[in-house]
N, C-alpha and C positions, 0 to 999 in steps of 0.2 A: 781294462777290457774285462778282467776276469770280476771286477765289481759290477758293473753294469749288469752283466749275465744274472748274477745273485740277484739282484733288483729286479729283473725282469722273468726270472724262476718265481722270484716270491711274490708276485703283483700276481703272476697266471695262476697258484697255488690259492693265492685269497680270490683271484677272479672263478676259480674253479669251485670252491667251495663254498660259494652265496647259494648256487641252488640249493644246497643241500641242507642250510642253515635256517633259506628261508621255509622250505618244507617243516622241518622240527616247531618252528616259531608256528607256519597254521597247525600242528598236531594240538601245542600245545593251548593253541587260544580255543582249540574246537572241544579238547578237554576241559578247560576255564569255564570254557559257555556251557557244557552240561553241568559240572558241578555248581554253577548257579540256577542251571534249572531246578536241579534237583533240592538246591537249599531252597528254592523260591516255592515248590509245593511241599514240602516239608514244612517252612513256617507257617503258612497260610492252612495245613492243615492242624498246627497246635494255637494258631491266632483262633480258629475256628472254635477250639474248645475255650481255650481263654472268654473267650468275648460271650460265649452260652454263661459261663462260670459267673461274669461280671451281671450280666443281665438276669441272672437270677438270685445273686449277691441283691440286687437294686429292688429288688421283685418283693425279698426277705426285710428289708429294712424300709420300705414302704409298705408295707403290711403289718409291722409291726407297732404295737402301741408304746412308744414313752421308752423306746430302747433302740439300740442300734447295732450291727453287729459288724465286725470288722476287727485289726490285729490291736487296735488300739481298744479293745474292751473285754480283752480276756488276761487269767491267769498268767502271769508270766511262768508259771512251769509246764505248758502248755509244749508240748516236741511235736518235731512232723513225725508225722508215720509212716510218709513214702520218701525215699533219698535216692537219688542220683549215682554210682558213682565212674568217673570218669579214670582212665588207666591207658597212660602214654606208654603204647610198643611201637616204637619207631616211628613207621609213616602212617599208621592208622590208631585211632583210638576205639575202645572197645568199651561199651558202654554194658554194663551189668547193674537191672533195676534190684533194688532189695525192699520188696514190703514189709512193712514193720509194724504194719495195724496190728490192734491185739482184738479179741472175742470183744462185743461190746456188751455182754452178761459178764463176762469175766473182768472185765474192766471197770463195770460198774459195781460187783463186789467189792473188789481191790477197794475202788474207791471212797465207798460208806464204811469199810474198815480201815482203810487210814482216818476218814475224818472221826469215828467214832475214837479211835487210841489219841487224836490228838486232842480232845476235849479234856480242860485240865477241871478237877472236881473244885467245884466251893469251896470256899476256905472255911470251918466251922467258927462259929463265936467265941468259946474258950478254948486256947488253942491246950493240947493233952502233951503229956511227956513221950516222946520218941522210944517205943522199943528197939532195942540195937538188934537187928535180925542173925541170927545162928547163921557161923559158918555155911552151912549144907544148903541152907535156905537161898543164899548168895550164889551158891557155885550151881545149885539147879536153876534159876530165877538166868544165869548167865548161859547155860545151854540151851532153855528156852528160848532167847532170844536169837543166839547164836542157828537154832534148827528153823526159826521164824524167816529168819533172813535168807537162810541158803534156800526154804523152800519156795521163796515170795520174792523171786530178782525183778528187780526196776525192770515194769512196764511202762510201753505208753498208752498213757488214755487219748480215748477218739476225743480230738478239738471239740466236737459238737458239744462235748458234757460241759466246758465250761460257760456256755449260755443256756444251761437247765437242762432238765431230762427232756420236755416237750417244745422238742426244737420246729419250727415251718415248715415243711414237704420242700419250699423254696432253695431254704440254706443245706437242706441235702442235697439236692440237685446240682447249686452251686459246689459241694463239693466231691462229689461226682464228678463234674467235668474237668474244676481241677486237677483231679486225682487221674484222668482217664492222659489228659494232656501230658501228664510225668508217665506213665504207666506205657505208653503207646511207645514201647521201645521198637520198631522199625521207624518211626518217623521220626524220635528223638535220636537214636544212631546216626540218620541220614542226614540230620542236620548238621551233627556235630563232625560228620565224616567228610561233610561236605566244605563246611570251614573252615577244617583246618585241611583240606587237599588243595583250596584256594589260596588261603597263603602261601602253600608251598611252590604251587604255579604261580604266583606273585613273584617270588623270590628268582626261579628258572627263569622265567618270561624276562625277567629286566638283566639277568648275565647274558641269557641268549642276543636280545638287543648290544647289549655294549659287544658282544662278539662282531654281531653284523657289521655295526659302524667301522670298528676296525677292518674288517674284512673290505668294506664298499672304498673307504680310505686309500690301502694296498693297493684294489681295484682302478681307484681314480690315479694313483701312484703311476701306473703303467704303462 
């Protein structure tokens, strides 16, 4: 007798508490469907810049003659100048843009004095006997470079210099919208805010379910 009761305690306990399971399960699917709203005009406003970007990438290389511009035709020491960076606090992430472009006067100095120091001289035709340079000479010759360095830290140069100084109105444009597409931190936040709030409602949504079934189980138990 006194099993039965238990049985029949615990059938109206899970019968009693489907309302309230199934309330939680619509909160959270009504939260699911806004965080997909909000990723779906989030991407479609950085699809937006993209696709300005590609179209005038297409714009710059049919324009131009006997060349073509894209990642396969520059420098490989070529670095971005805009980065991303993403930083997990719990249930949200926090997106902090860091510009890194440098002066594009300053960047074009830098860069006619690197290539001018790397130019190695002619070799002469009779080659002359090596003077062995004076201590003082060494240890000044070594601060100079030393005061060179600290006052010239690795920049980056703007990608455009490596397809010449007179780049097409085009490929700056294209990279403009590139750049606007990474920069646009409200919409790049919301996207990534919004993705990773979706899985997490992925992950609730399918415990809440296996709760239910149990619960509807009990339910049919009684």
């Amino acid at each position: 007798m006194a099993a039965v009761e238990v049985i029949t305690s615990s059938s109206e306990a899970a019968h009693d508490a489907l309302p309230e399971l199934y309330d939680r399960l619509d909160l959270l699917w009504a939260h699911y469907l806004q965080l997909v709203h909000d990723y779906t005009i989030a991407q479609a406003s950085i699809q937006k810049h993209l696709a300005t970007g590609f179209f005038s990438l297409t714009q710059a290389n049919f324009q131009s003659s006997g060349r073509r511009y894209g990642r396969d035709f520059y420098d490989d020491r070529a670095a971005a100048t805009v980065r991303v960076k993403v930083y997990d606090t719990g249930s949200a992430n926090i997106v902090k843009m860091s510009g890194e472009a440098k002066d594009s006067g300053k960047a074009r100095q830098r860069s006619e004095k690197g290539e001018e120091s790397t130019q190695l001289p002619s070799p002469s035709p009779t080659p002359e006997p090596e003077e062995k340079p004076a201590p003082e000479d060494d240890i000044d010759n070594d601060d100079d470079t030393s005061d060179e360095a600290s006052e010239n830290p690795a920049t980056i140069t703007d990608p455009l210099r490596w397809f010449g100084i007179l780049t097409p109105a085009s490929l700056r444009s294209a990279q403009e919208s590139f750049t606007s597409a990474v920069l646009d931190e409200a919409t790049l936040s919301k996207a990534l805010n919004a993705a990773r709030g979706m899985r997490d409602l992925e992950g609730d949504i399918r415990k809440l379910r296996k709760a239910i079934k149990k619960a509807e189980k009990g339910a049919a138990a009684a």
